[in-house]
C-alpha positions as CSV (number, residue, x, y, z in Angstrom):
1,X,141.9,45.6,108.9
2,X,138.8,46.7,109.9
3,X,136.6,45.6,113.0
4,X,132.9,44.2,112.6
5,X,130.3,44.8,115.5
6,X,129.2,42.4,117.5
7,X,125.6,42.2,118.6
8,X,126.8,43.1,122.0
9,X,127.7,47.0,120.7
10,X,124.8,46.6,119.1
11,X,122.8,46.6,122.0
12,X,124.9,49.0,123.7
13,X,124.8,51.5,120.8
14,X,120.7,51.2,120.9
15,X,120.5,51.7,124.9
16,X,122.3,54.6,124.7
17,X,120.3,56.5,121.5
18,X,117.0,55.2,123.6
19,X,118.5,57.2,126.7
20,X,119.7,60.0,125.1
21,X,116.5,60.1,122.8
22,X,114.8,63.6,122.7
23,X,111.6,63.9,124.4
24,X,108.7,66.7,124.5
25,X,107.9,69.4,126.3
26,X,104.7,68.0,127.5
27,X,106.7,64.8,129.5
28,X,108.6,67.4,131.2
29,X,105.6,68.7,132.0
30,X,104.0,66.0,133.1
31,X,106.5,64.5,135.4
32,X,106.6,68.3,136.7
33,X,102.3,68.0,137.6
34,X,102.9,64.6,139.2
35,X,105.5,65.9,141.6
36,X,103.4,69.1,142.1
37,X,99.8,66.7,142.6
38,X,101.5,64.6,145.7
39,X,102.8,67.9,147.1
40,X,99.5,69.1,147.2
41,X,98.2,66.1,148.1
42,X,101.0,65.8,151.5
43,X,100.0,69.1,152.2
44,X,96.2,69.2,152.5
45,X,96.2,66.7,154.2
46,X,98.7,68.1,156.8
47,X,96.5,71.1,156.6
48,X,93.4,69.5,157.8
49,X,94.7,67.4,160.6
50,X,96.5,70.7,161.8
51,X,93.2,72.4,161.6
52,X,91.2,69.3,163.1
53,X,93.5,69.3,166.1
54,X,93.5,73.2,166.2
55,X,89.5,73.2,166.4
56,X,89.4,70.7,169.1
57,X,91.7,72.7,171.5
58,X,90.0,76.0,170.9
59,X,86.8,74.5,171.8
60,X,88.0,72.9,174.5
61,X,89.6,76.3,175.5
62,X,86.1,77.9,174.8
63,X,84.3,75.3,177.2
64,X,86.5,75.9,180.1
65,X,86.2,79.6,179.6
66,X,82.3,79.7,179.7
67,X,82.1,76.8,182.5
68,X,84.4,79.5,184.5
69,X,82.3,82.1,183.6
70,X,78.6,80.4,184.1
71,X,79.8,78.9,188.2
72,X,80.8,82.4,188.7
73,X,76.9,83.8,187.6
74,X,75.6,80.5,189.4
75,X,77.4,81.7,192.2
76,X,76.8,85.2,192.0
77,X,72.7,84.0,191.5
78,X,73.0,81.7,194.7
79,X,74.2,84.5,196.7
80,X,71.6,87.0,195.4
81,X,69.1,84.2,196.7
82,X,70.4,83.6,199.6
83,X,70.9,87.4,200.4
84,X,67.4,88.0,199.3
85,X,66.1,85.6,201.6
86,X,68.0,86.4,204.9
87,X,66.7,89.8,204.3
88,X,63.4,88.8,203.8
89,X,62.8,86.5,206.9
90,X,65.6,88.0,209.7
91,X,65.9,91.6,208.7
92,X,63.4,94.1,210.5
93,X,63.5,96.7,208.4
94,X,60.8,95.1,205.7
95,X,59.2,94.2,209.1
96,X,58.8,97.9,210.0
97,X,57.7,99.1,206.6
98,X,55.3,97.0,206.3
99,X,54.1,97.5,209.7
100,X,54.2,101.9,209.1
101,X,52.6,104.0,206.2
102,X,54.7,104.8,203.9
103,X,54.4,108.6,204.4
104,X,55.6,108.0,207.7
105,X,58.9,108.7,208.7
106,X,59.8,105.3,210.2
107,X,58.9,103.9,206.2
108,X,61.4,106.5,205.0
109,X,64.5,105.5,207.4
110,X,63.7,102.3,207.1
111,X,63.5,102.5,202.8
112,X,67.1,104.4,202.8
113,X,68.5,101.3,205.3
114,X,67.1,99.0,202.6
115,X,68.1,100.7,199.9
116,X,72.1,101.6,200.9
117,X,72.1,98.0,201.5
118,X,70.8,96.8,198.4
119,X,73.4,99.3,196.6
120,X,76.3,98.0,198.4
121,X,75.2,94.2,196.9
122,X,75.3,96.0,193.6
123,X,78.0,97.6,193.7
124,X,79.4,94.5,194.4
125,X,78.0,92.3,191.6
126,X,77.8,95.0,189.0
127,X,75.5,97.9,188.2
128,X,73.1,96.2,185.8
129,X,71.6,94.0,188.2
130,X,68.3,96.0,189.4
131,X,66.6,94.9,192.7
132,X,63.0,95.3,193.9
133,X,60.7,95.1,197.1
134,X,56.9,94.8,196.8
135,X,54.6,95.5,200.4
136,X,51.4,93.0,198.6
137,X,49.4,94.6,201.8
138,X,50.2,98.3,201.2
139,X,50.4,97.7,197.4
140,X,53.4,99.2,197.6
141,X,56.3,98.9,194.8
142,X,59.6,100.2,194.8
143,X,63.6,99.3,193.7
144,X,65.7,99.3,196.3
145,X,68.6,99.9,194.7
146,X,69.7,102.5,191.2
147,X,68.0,101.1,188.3
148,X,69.3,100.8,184.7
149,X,65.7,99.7,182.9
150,X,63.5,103.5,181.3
151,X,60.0,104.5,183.1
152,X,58.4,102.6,181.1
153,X,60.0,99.5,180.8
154,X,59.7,100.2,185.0
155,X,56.1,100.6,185.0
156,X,55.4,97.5,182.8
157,X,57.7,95.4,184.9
158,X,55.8,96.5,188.1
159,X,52.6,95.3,186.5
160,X,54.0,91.7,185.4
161,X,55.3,90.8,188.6
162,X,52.3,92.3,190.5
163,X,50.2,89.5,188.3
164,X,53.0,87.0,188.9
165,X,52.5,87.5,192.8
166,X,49.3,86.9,192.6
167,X,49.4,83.9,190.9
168,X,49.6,80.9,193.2
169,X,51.8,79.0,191.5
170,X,54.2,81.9,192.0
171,X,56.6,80.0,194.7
172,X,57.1,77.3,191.9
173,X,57.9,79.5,188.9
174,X,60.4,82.2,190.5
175,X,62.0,81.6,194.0
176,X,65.5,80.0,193.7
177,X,64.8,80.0,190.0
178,X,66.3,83.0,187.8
179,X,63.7,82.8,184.7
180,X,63.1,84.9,181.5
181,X,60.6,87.6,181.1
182,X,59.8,90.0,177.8
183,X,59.8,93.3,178.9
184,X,59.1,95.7,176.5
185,X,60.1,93.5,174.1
186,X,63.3,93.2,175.4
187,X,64.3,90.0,177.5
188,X,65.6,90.2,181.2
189,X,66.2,87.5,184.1
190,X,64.3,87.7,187.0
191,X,63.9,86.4,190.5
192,X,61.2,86.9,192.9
193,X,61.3,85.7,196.6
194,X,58.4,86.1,198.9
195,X,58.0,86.0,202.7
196,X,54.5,86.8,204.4
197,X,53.1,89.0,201.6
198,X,56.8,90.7,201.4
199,X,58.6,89.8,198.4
200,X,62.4,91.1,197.1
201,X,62.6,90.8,193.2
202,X,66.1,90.5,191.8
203,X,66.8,91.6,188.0
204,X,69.1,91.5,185.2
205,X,69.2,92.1,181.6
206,X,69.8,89.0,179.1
207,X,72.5,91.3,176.5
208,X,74.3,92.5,180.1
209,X,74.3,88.9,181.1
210,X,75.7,87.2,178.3
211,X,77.8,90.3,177.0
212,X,81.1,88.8,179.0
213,X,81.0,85.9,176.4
214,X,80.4,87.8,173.8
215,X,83.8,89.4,174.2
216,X,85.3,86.3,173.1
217,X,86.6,85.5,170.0
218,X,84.4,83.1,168.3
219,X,85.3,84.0,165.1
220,X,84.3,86.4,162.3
221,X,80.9,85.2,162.4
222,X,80.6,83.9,166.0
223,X,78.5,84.6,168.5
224,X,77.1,83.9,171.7
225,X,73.5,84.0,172.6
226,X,71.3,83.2,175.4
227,X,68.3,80.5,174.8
228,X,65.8,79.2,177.2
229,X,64.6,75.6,177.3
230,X,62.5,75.6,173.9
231,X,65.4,76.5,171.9
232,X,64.6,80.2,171.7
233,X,67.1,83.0,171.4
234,X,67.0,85.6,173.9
235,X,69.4,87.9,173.0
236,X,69.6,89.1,169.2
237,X,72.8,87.0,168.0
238,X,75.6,89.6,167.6
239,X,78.8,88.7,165.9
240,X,82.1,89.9,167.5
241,X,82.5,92.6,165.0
242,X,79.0,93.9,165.9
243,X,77.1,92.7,163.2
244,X,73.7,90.5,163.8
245,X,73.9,87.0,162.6
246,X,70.6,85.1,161.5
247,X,71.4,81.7,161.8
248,X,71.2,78.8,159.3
249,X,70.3,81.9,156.2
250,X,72.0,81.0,152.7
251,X,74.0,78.6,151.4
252,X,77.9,80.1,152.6
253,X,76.1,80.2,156.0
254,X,75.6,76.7,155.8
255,X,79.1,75.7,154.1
256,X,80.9,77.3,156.9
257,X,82.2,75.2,159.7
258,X,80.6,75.8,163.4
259,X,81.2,73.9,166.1
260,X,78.1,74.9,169.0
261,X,78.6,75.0,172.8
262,X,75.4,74.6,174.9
263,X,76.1,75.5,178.7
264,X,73.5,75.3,181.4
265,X,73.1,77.5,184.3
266,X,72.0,75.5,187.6
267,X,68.7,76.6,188.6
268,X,67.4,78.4,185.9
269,X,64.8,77.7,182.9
270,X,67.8,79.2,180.5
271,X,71.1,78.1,178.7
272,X,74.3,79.8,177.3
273,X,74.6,79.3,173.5
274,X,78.0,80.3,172.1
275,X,78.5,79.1,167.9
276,X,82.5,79.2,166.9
277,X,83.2,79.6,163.3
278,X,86.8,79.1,162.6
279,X,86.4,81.3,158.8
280,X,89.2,83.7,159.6
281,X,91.3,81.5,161.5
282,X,91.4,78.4,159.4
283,X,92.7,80.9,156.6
284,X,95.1,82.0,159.3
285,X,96.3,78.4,159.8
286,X,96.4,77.3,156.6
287,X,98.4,80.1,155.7
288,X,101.0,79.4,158.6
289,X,101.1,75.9,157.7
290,X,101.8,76.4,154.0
291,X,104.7,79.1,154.8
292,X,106.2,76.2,156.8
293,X,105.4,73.6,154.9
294,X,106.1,74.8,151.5
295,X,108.9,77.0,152.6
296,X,111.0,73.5,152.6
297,X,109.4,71.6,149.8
298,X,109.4,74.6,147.7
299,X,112.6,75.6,148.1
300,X,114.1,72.3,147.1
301,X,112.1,71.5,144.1
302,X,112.7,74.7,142.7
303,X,116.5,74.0,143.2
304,X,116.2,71.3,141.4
305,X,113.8,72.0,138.9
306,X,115.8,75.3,137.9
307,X,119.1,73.0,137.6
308,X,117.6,70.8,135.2
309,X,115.8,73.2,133.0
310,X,118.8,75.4,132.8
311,X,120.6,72.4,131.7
312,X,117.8,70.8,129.4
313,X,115.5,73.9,128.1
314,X,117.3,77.1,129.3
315,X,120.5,76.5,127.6
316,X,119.4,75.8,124.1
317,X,117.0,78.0,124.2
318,X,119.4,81.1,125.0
319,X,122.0,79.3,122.2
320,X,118.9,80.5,120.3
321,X,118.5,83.4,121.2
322,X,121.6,84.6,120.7
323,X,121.5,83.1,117.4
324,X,118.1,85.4,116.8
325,X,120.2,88.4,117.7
326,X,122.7,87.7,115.3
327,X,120.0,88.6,112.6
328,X,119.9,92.2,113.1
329,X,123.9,92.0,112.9
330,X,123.4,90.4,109.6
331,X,125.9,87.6,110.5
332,X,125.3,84.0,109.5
333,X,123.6,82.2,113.2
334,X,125.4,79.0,114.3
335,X,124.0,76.1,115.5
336,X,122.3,75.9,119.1
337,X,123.1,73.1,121.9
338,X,121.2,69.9,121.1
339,X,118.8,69.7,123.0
340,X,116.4,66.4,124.2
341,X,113.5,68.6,123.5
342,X,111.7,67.9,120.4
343,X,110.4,71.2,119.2
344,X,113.9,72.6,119.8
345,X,115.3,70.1,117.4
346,X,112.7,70.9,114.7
347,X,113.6,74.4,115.7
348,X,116.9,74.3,114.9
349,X,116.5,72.7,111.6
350,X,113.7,75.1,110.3
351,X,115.5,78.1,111.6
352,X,118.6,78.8,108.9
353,X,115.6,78.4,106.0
354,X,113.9,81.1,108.1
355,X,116.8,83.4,108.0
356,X,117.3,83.0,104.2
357,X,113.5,84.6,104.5
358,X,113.9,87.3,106.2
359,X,117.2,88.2,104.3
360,X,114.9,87.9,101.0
361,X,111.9,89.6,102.9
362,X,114.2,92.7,103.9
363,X,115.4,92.5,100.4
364,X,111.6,92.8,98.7
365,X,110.9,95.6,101.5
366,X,114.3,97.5,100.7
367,X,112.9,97.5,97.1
368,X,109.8,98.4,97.8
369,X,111.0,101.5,99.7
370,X,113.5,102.7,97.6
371,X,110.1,102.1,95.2
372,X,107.6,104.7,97.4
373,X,110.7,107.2,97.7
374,X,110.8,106.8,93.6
375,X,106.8,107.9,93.1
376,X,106.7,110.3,95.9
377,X,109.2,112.5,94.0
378,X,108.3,111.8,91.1
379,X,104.8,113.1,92.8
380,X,106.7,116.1,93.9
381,X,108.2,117.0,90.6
382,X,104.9,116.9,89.4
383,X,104.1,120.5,91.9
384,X,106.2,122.0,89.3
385,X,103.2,122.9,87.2
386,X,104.1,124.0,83.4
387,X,101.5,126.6,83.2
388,X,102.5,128.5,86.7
389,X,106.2,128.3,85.7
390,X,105.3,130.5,82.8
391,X,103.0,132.5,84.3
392,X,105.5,133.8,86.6
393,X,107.7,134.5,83.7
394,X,104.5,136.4,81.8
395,X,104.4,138.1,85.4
396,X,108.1,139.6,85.6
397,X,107.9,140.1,81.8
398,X,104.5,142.5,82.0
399,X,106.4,144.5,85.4
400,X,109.3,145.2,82.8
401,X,107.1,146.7,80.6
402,X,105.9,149.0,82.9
403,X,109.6,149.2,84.6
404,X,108.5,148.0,88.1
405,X,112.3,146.9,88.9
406,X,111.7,146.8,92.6
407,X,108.4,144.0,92.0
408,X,110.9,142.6,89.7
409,X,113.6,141.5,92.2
410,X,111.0,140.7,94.7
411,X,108.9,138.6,92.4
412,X,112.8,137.0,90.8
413,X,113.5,136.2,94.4
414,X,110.3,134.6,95.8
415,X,110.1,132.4,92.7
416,X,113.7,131.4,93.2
417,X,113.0,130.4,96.3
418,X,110.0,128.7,96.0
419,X,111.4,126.6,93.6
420,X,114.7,125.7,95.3
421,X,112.3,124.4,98.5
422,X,110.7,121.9,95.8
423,X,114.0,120.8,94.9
424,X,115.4,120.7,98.0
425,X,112.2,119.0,99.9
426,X,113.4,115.2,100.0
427,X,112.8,114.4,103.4
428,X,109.4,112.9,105.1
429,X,108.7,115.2,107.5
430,X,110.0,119.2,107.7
431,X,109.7,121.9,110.7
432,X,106.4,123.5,110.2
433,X,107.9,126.8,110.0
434,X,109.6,126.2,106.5
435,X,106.1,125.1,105.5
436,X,104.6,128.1,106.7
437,X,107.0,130.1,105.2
438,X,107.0,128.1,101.5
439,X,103.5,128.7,101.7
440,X,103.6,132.4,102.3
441,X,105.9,132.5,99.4
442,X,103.4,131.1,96.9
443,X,100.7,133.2,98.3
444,X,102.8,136.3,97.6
445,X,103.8,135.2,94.1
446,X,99.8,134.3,93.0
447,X,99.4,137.7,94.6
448,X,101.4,139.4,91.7
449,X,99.3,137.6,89.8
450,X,95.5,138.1,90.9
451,X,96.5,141.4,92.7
452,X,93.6,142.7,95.4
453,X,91.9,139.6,94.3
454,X,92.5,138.1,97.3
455,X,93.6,138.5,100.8
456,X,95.5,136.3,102.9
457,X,96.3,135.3,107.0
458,X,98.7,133.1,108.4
459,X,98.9,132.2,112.4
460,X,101.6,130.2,114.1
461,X,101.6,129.5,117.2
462,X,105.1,129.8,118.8
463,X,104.7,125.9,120.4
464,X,104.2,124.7,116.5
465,X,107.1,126.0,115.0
466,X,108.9,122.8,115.2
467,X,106.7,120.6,114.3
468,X,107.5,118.0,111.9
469,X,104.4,117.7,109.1
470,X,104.9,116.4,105.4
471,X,106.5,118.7,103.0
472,X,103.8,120.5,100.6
473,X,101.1,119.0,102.4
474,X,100.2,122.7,103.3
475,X,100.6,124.1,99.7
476,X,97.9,121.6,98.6
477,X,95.0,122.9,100.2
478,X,95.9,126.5,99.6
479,X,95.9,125.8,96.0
480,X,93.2,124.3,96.1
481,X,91.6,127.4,97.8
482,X,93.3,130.0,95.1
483,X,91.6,127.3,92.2
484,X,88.1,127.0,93.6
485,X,87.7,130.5,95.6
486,X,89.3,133.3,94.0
487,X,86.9,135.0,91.5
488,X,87.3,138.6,90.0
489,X,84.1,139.5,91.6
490,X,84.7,139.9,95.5
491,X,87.8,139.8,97.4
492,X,88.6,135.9,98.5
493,X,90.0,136.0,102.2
494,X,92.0,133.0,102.9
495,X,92.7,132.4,106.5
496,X,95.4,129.6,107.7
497,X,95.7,129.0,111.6
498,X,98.5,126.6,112.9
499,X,97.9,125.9,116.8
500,X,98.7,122.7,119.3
501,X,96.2,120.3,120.9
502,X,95.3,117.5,122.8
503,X,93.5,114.4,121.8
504,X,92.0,111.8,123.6
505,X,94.5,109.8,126.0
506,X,96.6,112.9,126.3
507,X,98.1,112.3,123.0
508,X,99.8,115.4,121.8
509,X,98.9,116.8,118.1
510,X,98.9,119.8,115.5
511,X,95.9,121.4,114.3
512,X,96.2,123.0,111.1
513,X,92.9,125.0,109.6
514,X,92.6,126.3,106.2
515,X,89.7,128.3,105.3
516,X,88.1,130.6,102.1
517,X,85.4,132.7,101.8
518,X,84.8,131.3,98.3
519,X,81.6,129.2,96.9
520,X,82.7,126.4,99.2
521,X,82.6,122.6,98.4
522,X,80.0,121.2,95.9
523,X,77.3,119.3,97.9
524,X,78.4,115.9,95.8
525,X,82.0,116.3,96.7
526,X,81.6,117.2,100.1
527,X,79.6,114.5,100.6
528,X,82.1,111.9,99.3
529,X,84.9,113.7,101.1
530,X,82.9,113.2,103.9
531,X,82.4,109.6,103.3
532,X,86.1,108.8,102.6
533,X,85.6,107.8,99.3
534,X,87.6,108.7,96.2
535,X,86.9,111.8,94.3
536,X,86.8,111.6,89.9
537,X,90.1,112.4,89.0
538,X,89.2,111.3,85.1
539,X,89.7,115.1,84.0
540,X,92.8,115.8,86.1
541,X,91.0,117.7,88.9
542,X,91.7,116.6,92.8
543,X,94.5,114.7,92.2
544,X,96.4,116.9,94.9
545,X,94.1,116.6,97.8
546,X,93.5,112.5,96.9
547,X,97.3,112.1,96.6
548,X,98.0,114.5,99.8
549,X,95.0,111.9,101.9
550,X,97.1,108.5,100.9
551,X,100.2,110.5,102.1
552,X,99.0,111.7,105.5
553,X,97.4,107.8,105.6
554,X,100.8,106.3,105.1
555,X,103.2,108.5,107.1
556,X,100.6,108.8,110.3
557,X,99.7,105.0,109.9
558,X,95.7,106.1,109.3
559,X,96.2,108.1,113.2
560,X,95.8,111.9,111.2
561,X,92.4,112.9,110.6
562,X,90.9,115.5,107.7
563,X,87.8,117.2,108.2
564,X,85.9,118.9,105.3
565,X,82.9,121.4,106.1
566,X,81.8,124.4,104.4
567,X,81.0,127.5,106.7
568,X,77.6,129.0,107.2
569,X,76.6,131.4,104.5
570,X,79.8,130.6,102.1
571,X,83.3,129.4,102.4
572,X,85.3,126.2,102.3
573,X,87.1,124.5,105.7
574,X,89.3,122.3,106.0
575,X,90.6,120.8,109.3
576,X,93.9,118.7,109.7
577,X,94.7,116.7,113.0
578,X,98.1,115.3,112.8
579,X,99.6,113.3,115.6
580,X,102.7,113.4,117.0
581,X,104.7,110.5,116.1
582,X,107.2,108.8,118.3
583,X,110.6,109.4,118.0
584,X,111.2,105.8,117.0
585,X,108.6,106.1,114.5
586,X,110.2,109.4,112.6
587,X,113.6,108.0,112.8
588,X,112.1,105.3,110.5
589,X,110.7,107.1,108.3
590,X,113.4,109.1,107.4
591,X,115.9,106.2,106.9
592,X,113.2,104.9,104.4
């Protein structure tokens, strides 16, 4: 009896082919972006609160450092003034050298009490602040302590505050109030404080005053730079690396975050200008925020992601790989895991109609092989020229006349031999020395034959030897050189030179150079020889040199190069770059 379905298992049945349907590549994909998008997403924006909060306590950090920095100058400045001052109205020492000449030699004891004073208070607050006196009644100017400014700025700064003293405004502008001069065009901070026509200038360079806060780091292109109440630098900005910033120039100048610091020093016309830019360090941070971050969200989604595409696309597609290797073994491939990815499934069912084509394609190429082998001996049979068969037989036959039985055995033997290499010569590629020494047998037997008519020379570099060329390859052009050169007129001397090369790429190769002193190439052949077109073969002329080009073409894989020139006065040359083939490559060939 047999059971009928209800429309329960029905639905069952269709629930579970929808969830075990295949899907593409491109859903996995998708679902893989989504996950990756909100990662990114949770992470930027832990980036930039982390580098919000980051900015905010470095700048803090930076304010506190220059507010310690500017009370210690304000202090240092309200000492200077007060120090000044004292001098000025309770020490005698001004009072006697304004009161003596200054040749005399009360001015002089009285100038070195001054001025070991005035050193002490430098020594103490650092050797670039300069200090001054001026005697307005003696018109007398001197320092009072070692100065770091030239001569000439010196002699300019004598004449400035010389017009500033005499100005009557003078008290307003300078005493108790450190202000900016250009000296030189260079900017320093000065002081002047009078007291019945005495005065005591104090002075300081703006780059020695704010150099302290240029040692911080502000950043790549930081910089701290002082300003006075119009806005206007007085130092040249200088980044921490040394470099010299122009502010607000080009548009990655403007995309870069800066965060400005403006800090004021109490009773002056000036202002300490320090411009952080985070470039380096926000790279910094978001580096160390990703390597924590993503070091745990990383690591787990690659667990999992690896666990289910081993499962889903890595399995199947290493069932099909294995399958692909079974090709080469020439066994029949089995069926990969089923996989829920479409394209796999498609795969699987186009794949044993692929291997029935390559079985039939290695068939055709077998065929065709077995084909080439077929015309290339039957090209090689074809060396085996009727007419010089028999005239080496007219040859021996005419030295028995004349009973020359030593030329007899040695002509008997070199055309036994030369015939047994064409027999023998089956393989694609031969040691260079057999060539060399098949074609030294031909020469010697055409030299029974044409006598004095021509001479020959053969060079072998040791290196070539065993260099694998084509057979015969050689013997074509040398005939073609006995054909077209030798004459009865003048002695032909036909030259062949066998050395080893390099070509461009370091590629190792074999240069092989045949040349005549014959009539040399017709201008219309050399011209289409030169052109790599065909030559007529209609009357059965060139048929050796066009065949011997197709076979260097085909076993070099168009890599081997022939050159054609004739040589200056008369004379054929012919120039043959052949490769070296890879191992892999030979191997080939020879099993074809």
């Amino acid at each position: 009896m047999i059971a009928k379905k209800g429309p329960g298992t029905t639905n069952v049945i269709a629930k579970e082919t929808a969830l075990h349907k295949p899907l593409p590549i491109r859903h996995y994909v998708k679902a893989m972006l989504i996950i990756a998008v909100t990662v990114l997403i949770v992470d930027l924006v832990i980036s930039i609160t982390s580098i919000i909060i980051v900015k905010q306590q470095s700048t803090r950090y930076l304010k506190d450092t220059a507010a310690l920095y500017i009370n210690r100058i304000n202090h240092d400045f309200d000492y200077m003034n007060h120090y000044m001052g004292w001098t000025l109205a309770n020490d005698e020492t001004l009072n006697k050298m304004n009161a003596y000449d200054i040749n005399s030699v009360e001015f002089f004891k009285s100038n070195e009490i001054l001025h070991s004073r005035f050193a002490e208070l430098q020594k103490n607050y650092g050797q670039e602040y300069n200090f001054f006196y001026y005697l307005k009644n003696q018109s007398f100017f001197l320092n009072c302590a070692p100065i770091s400014v030239n001569y000439g700025e010196y002699l300019e700064l004598k004449k400035q505050i010389i017009s500033f003293i005499d100005d009557k405004e003078v008290y307003e502008k300078f005493y108790s109030k450190w202000t900016p001069i250009l000296v030189g065009g260079k900017y320093y901070v000065i002081n002047i404080v009078p007291y019945n026509n005495r005065y005591l200038i104090g002075l300081i360079s703006a780059d020695n005053l704010i150099r302290p806060l240029r040692e911080i780091n502000l950043g790549a292109n930081g910089y701290a730079s002082l300003v006075d109440d119009q806005g206007t630098d007085l130092t040249i900005p200088i980044s921490n690396n040394g470099k010299d910033i122009s502010e607000d120039t080009g548009f990655a100048s403007f995309m870069q975050p800066r965060t400005t610091i403006i800090s004021e020093f109490l009773g002056t016309t000036f202002s300490a200008k320090m411009v952080i830019k985070f470039g380096a360090f926000e790279k910094i941070m978001i580096v160390q925020l990703l390597i924590v971050l993503l070091f745990f969200i990383v690591t787990s989604s690659l667990f999992v992601i690896i666990l289910f595409f081993n499962k889903r696309v890595l399995g199947p597609i290493q069932s099909f790989s294995e399958n692909l290797a079974l090709i080469n073994e020439e066994s029949q491939p089995t069926d990969y895991k089923v996989s829920k990815i479409i394209e796999l499934e498609q795969a699987n069912t186009q794949f044993k109609d692929l291997v029935e084509q390559i079985k039939t394609f290695k068939i055709t190429m077998y065929e065709q092989e077995l084909e080439k082998q077929r015309i290339q001996l039957d090209y090689m049979k074809q060396q085996i020229k009727p007419h010089f068969f028999l005239n080496c037989l007219t040859s021996i036959y005419s030295m028995a006349q004349i009973q020359m039985y030593q030329e007899i055995e040695d002509m008997a033997m070199t055309t036994s031999r030369y015939f047994r290499y064409l027999f023998q010569s089956g393989e694609n590629f031969v040691p260079l020395a057999n060539e060399i020494e098949h074609v030294q047998m031909y020469l010697e037997i055409q030299k029974q034959r044409y006598q004095d008519a021509f001479s020959y020379q053969v060079e072998l570099s040791e290196e070539a030897k065993d260099v694998k060329i084509p057979p015969l390859v050689l013997q074509t052009f040398i005939e073609n050189s006995i054909k077209y050169a030798i004459s009865r007129e003048n002695e032909v001397q036909i030259r062949l030179t066998v050395k080893r090369c390099l070509l461009e790429d370091d590629i190792e190769a074999t240069q092989i150079q045949f040349s005549d002193t014959g009539p040399g190439f017709p201008a219309n052949v050399l011209e289409k020889l030169e052109a790599g077109l065909p030559l007529d073969q209609a009357k059965g002329t060139h048929i050796g040199i066009m065949n011997t080009l197709k076979r260097l073409e085909y076993l070099y894989y168009n890599l081997a190069t022939v050159r054609f020139t004739n040589l200056p006065g008369s004379g054929a040359c012919i120039t043959l770059m052949l490769p070296d083939l890879p191992e892999p490559s030979t191997e080939m060939e020879r099993k074809l």
